[in-house]
Backbone of each chain as ProteinMPNN parsed JSONL, in Angstrom:
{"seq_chain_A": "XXXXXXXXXXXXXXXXXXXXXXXXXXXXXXXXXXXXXXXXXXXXXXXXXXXXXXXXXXXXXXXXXXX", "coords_chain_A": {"N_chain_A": [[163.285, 54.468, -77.211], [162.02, 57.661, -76.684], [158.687, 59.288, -76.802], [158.564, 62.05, -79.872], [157.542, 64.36, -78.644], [157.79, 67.445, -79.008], [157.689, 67.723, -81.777], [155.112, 66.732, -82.599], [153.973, 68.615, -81.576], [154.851, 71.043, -82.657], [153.815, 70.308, -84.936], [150.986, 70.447, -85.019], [150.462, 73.036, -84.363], [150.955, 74.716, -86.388], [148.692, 73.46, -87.671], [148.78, 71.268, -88.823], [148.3, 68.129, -90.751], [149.355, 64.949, -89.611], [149.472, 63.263, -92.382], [149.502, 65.283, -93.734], [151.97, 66.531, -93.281], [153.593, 65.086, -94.297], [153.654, 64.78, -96.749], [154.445, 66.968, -97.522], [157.149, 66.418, -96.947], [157.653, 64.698, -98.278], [157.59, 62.023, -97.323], [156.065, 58.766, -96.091], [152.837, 58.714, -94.611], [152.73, 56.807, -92.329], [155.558, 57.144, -91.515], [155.94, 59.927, -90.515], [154.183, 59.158, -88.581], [155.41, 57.24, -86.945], [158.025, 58.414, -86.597], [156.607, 60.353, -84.784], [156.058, 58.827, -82.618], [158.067, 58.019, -81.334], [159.422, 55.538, -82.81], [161.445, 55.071, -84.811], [163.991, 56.519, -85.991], [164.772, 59.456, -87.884], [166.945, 59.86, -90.779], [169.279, 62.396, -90.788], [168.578, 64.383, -92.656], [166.223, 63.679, -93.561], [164.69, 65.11, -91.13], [166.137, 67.548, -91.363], [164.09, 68.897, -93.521], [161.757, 68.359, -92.199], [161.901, 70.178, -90.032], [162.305, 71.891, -91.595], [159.647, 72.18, -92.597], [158.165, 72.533, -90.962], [159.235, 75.118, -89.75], [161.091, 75.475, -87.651], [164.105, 74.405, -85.574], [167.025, 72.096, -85.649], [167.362, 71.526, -82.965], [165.241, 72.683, -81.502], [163.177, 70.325, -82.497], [164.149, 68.155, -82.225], [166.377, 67.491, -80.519], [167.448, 65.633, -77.402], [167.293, 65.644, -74.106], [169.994, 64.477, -71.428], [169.828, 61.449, -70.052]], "CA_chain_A": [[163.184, 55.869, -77.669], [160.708, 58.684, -76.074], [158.158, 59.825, -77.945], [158.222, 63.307, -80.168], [155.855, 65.47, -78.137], [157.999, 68.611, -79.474], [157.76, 67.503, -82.987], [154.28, 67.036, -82.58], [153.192, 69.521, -81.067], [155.17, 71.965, -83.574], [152.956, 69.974, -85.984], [149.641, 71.14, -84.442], [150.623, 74.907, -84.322], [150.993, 74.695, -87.814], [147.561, 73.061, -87.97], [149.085, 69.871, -90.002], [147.923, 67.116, -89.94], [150.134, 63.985, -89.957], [149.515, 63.55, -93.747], [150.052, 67.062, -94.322], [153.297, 66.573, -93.061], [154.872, 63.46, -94.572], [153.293, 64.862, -98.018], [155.088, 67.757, -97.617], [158.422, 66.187, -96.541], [158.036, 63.552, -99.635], [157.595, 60.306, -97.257], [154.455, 58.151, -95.804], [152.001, 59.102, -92.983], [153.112, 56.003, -91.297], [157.172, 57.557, -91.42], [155.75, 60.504, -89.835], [153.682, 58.495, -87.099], [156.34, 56.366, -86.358], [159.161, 59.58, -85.94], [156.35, 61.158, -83.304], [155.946, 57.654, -81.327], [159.626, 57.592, -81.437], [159.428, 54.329, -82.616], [162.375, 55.324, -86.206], [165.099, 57.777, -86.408], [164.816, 59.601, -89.011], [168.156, 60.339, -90.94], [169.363, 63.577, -90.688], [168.121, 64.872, -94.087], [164.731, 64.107, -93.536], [165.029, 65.538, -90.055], [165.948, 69.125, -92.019], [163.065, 69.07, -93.939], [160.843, 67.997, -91.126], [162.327, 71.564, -89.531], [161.742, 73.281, -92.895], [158.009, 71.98, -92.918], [157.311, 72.996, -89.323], [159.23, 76.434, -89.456], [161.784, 74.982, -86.029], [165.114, 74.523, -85.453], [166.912, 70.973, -84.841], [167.248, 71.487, -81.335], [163.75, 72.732, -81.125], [162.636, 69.417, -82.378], [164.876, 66.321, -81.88], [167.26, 67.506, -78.743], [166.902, 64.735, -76.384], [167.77, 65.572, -72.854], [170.78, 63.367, -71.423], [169.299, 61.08, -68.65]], "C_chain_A": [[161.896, 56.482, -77.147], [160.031, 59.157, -77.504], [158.423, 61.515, -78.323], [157.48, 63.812, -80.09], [156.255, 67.084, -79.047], [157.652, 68.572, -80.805], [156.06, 67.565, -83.53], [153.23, 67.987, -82.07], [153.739, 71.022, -81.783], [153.713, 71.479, -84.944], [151.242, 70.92, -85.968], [149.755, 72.578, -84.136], [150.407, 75.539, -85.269], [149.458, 74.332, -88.282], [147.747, 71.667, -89.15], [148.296, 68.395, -90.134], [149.093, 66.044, -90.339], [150.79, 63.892, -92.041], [150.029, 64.407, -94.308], [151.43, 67.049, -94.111], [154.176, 65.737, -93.858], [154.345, 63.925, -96.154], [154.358, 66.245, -98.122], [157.166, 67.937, -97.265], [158.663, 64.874, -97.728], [157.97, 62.207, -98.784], [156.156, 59.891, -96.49], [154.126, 58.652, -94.633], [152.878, 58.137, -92.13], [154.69, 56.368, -90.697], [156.908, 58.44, -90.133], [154.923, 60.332, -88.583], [154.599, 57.932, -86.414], [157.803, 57.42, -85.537], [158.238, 60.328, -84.455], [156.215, 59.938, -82.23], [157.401, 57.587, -80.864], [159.884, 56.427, -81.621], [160.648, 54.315, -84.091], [162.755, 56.507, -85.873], [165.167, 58.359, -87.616], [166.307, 60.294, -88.97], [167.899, 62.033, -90.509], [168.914, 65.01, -91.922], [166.339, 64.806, -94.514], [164.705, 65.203, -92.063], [165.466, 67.051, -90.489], [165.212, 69.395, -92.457], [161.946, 68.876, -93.284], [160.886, 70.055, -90.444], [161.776, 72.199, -90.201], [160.465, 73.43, -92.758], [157.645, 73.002, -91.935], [157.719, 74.576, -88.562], [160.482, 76.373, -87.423], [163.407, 74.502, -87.302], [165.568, 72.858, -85.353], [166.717, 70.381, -84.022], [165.823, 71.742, -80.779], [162.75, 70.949, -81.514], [163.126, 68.005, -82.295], [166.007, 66.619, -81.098], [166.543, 66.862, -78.057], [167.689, 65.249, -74.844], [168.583, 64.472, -72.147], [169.735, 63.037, -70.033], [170.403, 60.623, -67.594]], "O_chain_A": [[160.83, 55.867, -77.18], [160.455, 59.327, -78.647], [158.503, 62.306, -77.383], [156.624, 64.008, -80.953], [155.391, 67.761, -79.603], [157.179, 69.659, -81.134], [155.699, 68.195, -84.524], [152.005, 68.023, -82.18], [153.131, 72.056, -81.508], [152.962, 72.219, -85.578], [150.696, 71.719, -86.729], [148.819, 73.12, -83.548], [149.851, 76.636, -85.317], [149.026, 74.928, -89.268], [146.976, 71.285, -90.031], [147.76, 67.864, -89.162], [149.747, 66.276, -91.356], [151.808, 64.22, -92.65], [150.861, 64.39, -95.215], [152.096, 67.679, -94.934], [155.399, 65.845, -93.949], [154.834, 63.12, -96.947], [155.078, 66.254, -99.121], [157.995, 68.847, -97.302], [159.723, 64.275, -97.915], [158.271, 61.196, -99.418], [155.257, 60.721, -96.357], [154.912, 58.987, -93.746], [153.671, 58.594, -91.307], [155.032, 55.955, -89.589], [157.321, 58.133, -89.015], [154.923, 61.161, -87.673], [154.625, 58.121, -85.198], [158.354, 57.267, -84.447], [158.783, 60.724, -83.424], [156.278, 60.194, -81.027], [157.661, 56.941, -79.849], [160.593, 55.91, -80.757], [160.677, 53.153, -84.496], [162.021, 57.427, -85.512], [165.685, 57.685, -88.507], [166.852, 60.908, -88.052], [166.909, 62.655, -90.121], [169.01, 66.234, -91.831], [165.589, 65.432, -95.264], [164.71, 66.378, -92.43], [164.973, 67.872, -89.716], [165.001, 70.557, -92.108], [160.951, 69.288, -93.88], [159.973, 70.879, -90.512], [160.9, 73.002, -89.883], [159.967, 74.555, -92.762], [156.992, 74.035, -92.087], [157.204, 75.138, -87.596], [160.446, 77.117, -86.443], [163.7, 74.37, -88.49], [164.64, 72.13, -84.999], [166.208, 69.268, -83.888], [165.334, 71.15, -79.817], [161.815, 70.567, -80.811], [162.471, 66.962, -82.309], [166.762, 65.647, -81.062], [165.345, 67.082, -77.878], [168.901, 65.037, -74.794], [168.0, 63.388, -72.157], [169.132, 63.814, -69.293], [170.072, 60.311, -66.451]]}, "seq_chain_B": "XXXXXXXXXXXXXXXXXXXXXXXXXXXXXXXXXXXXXXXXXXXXXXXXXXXXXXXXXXXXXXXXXXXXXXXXXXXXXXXXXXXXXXXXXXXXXXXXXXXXXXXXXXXXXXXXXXXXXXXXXXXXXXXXXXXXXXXXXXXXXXXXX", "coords_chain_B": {"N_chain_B": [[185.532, 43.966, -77.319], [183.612, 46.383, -78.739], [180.141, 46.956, -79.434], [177.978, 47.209, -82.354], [178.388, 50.058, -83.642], [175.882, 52.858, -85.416], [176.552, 53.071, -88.038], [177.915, 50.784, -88.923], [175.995, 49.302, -88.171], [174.001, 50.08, -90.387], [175.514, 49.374, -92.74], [176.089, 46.176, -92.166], [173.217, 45.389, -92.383], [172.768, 46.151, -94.742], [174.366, 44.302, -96.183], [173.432, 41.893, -95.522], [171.029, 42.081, -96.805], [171.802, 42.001, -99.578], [172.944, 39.333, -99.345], [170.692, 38.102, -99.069], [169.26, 38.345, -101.28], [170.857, 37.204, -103.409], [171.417, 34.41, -102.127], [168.494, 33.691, -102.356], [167.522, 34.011, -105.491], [169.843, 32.443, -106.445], [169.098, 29.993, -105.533], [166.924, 29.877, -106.558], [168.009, 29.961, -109.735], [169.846, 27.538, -109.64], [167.784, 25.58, -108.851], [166.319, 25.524, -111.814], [168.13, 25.293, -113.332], [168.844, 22.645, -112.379], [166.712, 21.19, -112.446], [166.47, 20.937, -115.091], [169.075, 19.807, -116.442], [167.571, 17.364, -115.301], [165.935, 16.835, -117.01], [163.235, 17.444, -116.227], [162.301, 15.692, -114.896], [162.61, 14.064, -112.494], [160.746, 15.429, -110.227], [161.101, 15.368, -107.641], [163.46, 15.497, -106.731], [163.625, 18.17, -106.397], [161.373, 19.322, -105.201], [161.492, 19.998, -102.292], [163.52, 22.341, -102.252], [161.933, 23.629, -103.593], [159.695, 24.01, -102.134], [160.647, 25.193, -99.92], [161.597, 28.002, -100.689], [159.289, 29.02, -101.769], [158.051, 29.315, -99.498], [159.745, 31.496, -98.259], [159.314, 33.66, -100.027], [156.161, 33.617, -99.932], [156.392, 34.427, -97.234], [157.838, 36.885, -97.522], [156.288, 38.752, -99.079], [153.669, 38.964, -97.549], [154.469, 40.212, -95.14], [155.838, 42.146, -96.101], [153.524, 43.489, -97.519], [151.563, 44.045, -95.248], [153.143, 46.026, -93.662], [152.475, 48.032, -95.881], [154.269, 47.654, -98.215], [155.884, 47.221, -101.851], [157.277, 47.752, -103.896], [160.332, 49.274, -104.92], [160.136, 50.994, -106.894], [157.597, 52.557, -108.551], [154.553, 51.658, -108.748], [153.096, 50.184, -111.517], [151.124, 49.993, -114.601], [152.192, 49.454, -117.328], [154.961, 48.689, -116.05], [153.971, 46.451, -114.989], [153.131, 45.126, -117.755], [155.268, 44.834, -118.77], [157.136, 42.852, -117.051], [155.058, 40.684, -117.342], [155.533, 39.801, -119.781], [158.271, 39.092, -120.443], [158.389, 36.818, -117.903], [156.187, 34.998, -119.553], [157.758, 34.376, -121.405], [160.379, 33.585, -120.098], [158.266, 31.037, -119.372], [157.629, 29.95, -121.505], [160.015, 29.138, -122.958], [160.63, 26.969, -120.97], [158.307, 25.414, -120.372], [158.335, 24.871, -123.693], [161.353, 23.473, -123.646], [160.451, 21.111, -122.165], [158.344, 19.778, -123.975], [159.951, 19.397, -126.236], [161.469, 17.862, -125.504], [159.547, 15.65, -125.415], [158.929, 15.527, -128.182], [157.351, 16.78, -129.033], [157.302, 19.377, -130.01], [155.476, 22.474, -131.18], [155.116, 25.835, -132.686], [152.932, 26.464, -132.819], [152.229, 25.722, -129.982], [153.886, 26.838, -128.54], [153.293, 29.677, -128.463], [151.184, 29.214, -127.591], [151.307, 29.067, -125.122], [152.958, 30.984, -124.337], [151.503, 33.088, -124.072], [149.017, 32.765, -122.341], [150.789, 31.987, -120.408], [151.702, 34.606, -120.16], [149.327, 36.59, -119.922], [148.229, 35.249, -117.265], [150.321, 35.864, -115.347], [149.976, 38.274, -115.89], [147.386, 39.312, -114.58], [147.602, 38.365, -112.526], [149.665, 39.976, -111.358], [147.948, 42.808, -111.656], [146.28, 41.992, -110.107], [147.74, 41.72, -107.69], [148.81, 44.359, -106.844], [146.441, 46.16, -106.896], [145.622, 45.295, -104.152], [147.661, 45.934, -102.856], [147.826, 49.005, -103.306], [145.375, 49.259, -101.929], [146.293, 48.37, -99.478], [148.318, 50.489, -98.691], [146.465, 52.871, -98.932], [144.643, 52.718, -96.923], [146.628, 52.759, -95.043], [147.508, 54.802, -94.889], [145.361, 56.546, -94.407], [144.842, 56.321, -92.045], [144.587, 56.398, -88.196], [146.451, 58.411, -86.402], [147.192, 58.293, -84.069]], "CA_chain_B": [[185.495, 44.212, -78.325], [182.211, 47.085, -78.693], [179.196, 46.131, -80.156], [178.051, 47.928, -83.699], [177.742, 51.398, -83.965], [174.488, 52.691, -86.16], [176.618, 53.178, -89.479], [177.918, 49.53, -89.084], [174.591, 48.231, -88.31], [173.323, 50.02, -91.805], [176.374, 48.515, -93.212], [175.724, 44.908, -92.024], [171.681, 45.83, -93.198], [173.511, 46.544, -96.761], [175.298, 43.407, -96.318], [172.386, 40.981, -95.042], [169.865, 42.583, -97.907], [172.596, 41.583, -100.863], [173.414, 37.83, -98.907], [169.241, 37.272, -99.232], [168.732, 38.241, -103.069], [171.98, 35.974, -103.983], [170.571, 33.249, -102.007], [166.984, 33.627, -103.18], [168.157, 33.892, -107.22], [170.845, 31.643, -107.126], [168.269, 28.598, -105.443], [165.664, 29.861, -107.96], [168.673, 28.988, -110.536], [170.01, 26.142, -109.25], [166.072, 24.426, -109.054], [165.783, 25.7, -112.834], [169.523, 24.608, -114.085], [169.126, 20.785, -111.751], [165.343, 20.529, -113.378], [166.58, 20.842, -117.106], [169.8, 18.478, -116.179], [167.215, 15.816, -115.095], [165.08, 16.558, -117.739], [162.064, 17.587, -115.685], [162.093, 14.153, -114.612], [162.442, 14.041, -111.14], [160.458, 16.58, -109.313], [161.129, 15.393, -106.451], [165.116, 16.276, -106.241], [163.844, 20.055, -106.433], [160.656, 19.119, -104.609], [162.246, 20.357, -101.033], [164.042, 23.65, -102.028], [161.072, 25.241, -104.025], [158.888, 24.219, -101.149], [161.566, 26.696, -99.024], [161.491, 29.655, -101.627], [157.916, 29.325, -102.027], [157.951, 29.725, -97.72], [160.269, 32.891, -97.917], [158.28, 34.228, -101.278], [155.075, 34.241, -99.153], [156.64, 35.606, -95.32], [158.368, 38.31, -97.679], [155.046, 39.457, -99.256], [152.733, 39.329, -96.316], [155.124, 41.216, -94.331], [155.753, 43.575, -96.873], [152.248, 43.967, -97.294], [151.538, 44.664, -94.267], [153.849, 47.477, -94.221], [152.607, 48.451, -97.322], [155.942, 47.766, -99.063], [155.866, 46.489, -102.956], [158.636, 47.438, -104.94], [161.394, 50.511, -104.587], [159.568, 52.381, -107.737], [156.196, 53.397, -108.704], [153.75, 50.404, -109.306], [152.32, 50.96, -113.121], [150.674, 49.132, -115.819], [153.486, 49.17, -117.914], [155.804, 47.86, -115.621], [153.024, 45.085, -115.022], [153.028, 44.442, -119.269], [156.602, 44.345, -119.163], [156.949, 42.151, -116.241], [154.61, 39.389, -117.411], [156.306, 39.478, -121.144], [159.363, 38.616, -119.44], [157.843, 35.432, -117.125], [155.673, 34.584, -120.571], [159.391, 34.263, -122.437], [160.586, 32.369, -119.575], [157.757, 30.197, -119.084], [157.205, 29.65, -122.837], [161.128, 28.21, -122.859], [161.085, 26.072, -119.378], [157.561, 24.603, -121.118], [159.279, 24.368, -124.994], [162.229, 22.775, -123.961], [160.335, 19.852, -121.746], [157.889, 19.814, -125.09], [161.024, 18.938, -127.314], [161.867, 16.119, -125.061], [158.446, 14.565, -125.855], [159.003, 15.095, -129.623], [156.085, 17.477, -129.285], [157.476, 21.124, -130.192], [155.645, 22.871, -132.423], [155.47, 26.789, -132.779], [151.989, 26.955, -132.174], [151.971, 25.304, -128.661], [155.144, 27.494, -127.884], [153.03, 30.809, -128.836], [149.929, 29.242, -126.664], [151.881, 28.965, -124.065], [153.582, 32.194, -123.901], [149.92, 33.88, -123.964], [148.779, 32.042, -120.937], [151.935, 32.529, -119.166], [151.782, 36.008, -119.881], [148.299, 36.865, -119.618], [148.352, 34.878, -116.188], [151.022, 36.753, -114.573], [149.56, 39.903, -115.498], [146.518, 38.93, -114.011], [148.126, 38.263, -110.954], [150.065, 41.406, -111.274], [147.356, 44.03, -111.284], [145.228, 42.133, -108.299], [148.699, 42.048, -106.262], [148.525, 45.645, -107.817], [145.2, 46.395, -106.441], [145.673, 44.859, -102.969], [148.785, 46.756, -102.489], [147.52, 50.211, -103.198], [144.035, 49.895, -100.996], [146.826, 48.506, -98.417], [148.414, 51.809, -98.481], [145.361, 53.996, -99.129], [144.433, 52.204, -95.401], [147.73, 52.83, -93.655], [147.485, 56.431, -94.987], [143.902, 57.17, -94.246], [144.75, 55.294, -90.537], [144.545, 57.172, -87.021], [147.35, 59.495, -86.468], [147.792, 57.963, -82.923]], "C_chain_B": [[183.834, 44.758, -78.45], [181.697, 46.34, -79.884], [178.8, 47.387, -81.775], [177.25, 48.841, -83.743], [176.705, 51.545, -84.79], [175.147, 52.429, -87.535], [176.841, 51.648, -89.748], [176.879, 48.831, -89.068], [173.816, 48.395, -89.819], [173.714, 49.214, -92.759], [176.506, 46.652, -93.199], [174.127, 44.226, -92.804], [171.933, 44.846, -94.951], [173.155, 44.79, -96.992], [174.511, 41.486, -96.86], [171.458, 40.781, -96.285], [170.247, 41.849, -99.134], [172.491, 39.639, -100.607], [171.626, 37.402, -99.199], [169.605, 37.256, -100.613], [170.128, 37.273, -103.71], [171.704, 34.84, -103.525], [169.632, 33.042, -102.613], [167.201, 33.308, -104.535], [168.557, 33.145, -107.536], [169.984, 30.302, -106.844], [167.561, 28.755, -106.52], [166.779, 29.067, -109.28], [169.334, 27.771, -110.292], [168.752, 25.087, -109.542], [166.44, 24.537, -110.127], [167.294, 24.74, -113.332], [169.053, 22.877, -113.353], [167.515, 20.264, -112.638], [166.488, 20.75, -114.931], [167.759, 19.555, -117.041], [168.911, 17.408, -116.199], [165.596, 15.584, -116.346], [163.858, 16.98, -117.428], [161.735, 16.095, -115.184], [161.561, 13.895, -113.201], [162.49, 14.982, -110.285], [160.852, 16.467, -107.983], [162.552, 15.614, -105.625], [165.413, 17.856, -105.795], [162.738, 20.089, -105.745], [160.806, 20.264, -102.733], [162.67, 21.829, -100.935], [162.881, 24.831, -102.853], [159.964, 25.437, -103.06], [159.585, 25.456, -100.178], [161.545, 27.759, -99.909], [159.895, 29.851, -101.728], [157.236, 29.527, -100.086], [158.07, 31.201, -97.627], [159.387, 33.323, -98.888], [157.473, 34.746, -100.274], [155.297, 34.982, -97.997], [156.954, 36.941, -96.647], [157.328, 39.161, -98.054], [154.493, 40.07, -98.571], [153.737, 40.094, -95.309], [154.784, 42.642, -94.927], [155.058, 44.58, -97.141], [151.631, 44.92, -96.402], [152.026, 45.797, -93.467], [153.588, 48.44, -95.139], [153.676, 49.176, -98.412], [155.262, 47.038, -100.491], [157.203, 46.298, -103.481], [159.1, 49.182, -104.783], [160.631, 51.366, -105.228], [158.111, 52.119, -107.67], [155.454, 52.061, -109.217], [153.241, 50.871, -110.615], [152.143, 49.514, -113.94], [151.107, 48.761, -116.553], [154.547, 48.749, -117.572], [155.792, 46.09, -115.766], [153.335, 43.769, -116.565], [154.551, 43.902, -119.362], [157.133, 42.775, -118.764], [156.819, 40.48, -116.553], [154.426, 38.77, -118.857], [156.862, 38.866, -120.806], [159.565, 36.779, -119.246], [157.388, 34.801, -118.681], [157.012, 34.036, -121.383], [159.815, 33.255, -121.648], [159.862, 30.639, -119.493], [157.384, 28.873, -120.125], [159.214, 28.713, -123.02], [161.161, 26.91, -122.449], [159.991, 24.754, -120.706], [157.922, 23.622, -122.674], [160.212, 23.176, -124.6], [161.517, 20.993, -123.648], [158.77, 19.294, -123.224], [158.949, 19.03, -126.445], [161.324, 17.689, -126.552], [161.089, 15.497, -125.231], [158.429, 14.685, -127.261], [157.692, 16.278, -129.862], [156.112, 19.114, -129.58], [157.082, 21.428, -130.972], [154.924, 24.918, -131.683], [154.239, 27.356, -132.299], [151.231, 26.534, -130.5], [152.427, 26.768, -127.666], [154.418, 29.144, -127.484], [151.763, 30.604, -127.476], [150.709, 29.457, -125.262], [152.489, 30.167, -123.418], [152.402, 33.159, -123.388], [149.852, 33.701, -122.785], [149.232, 32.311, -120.045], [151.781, 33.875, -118.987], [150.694, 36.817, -119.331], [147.799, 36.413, -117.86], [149.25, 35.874, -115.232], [150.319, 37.618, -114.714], [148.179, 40.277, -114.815], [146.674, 38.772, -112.669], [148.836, 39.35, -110.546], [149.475, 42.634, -110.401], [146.326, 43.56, -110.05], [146.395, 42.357, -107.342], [148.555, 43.413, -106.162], [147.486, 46.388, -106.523], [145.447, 46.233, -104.861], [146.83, 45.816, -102.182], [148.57, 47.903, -102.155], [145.769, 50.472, -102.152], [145.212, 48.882, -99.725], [147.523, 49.698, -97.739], [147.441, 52.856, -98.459], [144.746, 53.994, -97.387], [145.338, 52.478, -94.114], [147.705, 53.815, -93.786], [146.485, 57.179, -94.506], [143.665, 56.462, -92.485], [144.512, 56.715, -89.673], [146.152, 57.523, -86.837], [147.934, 59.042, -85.263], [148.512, 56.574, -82.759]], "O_chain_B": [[182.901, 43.965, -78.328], [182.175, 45.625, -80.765], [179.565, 48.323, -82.009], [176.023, 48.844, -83.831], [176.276, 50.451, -85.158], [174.538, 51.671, -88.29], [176.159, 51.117, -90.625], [176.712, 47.848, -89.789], [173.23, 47.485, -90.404], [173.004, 48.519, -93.485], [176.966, 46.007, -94.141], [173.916, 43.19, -93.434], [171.631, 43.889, -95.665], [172.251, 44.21, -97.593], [174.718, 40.588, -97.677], [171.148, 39.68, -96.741], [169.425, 41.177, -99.758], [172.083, 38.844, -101.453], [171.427, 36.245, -99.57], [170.19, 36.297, -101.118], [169.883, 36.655, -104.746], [171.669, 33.962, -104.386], [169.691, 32.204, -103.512], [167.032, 32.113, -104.776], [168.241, 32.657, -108.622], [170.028, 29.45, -107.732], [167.518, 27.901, -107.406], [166.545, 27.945, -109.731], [169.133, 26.924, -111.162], [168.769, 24.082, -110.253], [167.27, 23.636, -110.251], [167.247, 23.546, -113.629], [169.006, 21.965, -114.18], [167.335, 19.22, -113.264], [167.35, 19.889, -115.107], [167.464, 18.452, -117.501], [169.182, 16.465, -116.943], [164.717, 14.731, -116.466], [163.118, 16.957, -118.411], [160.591, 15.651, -115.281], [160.415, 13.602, -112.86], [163.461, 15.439, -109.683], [160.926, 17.449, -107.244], [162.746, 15.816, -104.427], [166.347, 18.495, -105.31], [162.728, 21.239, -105.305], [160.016, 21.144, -102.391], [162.393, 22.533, -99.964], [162.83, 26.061, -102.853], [159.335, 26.489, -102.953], [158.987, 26.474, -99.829], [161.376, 28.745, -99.191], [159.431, 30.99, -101.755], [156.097, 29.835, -99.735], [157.23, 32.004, -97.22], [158.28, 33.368, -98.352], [157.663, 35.83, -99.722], [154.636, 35.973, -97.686], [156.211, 37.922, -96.613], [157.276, 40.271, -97.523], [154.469, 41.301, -98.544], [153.016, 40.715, -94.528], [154.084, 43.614, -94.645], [155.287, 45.789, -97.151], [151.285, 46.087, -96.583], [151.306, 46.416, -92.683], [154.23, 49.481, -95.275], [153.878, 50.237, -99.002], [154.244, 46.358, -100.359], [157.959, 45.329, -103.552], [158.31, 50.103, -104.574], [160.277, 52.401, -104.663], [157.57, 51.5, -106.755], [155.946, 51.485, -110.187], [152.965, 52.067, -110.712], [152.744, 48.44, -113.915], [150.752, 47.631, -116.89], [155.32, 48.357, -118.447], [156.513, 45.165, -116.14], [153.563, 42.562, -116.634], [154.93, 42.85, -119.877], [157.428, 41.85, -119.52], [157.569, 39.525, -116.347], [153.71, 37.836, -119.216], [156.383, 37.744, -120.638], [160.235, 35.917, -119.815], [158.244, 34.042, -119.134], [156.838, 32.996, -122.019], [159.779, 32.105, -122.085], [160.429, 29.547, -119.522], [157.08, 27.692, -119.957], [159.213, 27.499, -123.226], [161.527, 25.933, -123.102], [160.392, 23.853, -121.443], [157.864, 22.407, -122.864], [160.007, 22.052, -125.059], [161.752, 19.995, -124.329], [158.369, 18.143, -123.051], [158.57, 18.281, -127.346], [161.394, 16.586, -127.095], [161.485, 14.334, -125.31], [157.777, 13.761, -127.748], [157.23, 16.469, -130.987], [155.175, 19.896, -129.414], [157.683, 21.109, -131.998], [154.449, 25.134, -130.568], [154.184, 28.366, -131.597], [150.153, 26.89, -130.022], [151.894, 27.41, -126.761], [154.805, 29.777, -126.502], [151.47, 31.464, -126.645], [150.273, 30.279, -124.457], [152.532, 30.345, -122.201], [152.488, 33.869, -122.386], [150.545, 34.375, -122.024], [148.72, 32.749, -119.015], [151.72, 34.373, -117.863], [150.909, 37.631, -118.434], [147.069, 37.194, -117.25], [148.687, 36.6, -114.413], [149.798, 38.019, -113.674], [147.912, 41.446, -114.538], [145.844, 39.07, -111.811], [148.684, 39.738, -109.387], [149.84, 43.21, -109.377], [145.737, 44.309, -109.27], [146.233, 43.034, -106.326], [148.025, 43.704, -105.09], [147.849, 46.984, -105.509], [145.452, 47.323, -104.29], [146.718, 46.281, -101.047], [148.878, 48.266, -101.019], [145.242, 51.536, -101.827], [144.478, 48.712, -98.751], [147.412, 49.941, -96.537], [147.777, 53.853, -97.819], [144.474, 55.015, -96.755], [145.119, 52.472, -92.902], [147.896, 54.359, -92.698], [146.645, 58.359, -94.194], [142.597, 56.209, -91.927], [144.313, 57.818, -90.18], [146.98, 56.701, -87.231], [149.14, 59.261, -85.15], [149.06, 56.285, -81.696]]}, "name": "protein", "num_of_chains": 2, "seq": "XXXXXXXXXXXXXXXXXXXXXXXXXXXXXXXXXXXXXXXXXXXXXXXXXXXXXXXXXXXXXXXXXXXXXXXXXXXXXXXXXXXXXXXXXXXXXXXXXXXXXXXXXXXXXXXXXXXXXXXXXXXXXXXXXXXXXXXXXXXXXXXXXXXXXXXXXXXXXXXXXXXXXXXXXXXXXXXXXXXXXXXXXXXXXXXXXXXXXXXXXXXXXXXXXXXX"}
């Protein structure tokens, strides 16, 4: 899995910080480190609330380009 | 014949997760039911399989740990008291019964014993307790990269 540059870099627009994020989506810093390394999928239900936090779309932040 | 889609793999997860804690439990009862059969006699028939639970016990911890995993709900003090009532009840039995086989049961051993047990666990409780929450306070307060 590629890492979430879009995801993070919605984060930092926002001025979030990691923490700020995963406190505001109800799960651990490490959830939200691990979704921008792309190293965990997050379901699709965190993955809406990730959107909600950051003010984006799905496609704006977890569309993967086919290779 | 394809290999297993993601929902099947959660589904196998499920499957895997249930097949440990029925293993794990049922050896823990088995040791406890084959000790009382032999009386507490011969440790050394159960010698072998609590050395293997007391293997997995520790990998599952220190993993867990290291994750900073504990338990599904909310760690608390009152869980803790409950907890190491519980073990104290058990421990105060296991002890009683091999007490009655020496002719030696009496009410105020049974009571010391439950203390001990209980007060012990919970002792061990709130440092696992402790260790747990400055393991998370560490993975939370980590580098972002």
């Amino acid at each position: 899995m590629s890492k979430n540059l879009a995801m993070k870099a919605a984060r930092a627009s926002k001025d979030m910080t990691q923490k700020e994020l995963a406190e505001a989506v109800d799960v651990s810093r490490q959830t939200i480190n691990m979704i921008e390394k792309g190293e965990y999928n997050p379901t699709i239900k965190l993955c809406r609330a990730i959107c909600r936090a950051l003010d984006k779309t799905l496609d704006d932040l977890f569309w993967e380009e086919d290779e | 014949m394809k290999k297993l889609d993601e929902m099947k793999r959660l589904k196998l997860l499920k499957i895997e997760e249930k097949g440990f804690y029925l293993m794990f439990y049922g050896l823990v009862f088995v040791i406890v039911v084959q000790a009382f059969l032999n009386d507490f006699k011969d440790i050394q028939e159960v010698i072998l399989p609590m050395v293997l639970l007391v293997i997995v016990f520790v990998y599952f911890i220190i993993v867990c740990f290291k994750e900073g995993i504990w338990s599904y709900q909310d760690v608390n003090q009152k869980k803790s008291i409950v907890v190491s009532i519980l073990v104290g009840i058990v421990g105060a039995f296991i002890f009683g019964y091999k007490l009655y086989l020496l002719n030696r049961l009496h009410v105020e051993y049974l009571l010391m014993i439950f203390l001990i047990v209980t007060i012990l666990m919970y002792l061990i409780l709130i440092g696992v307790n402790r260790i747990y929450v400055k393991r998370v306070e560490r993975l939370e307060d980590g580098d972002e990269e």
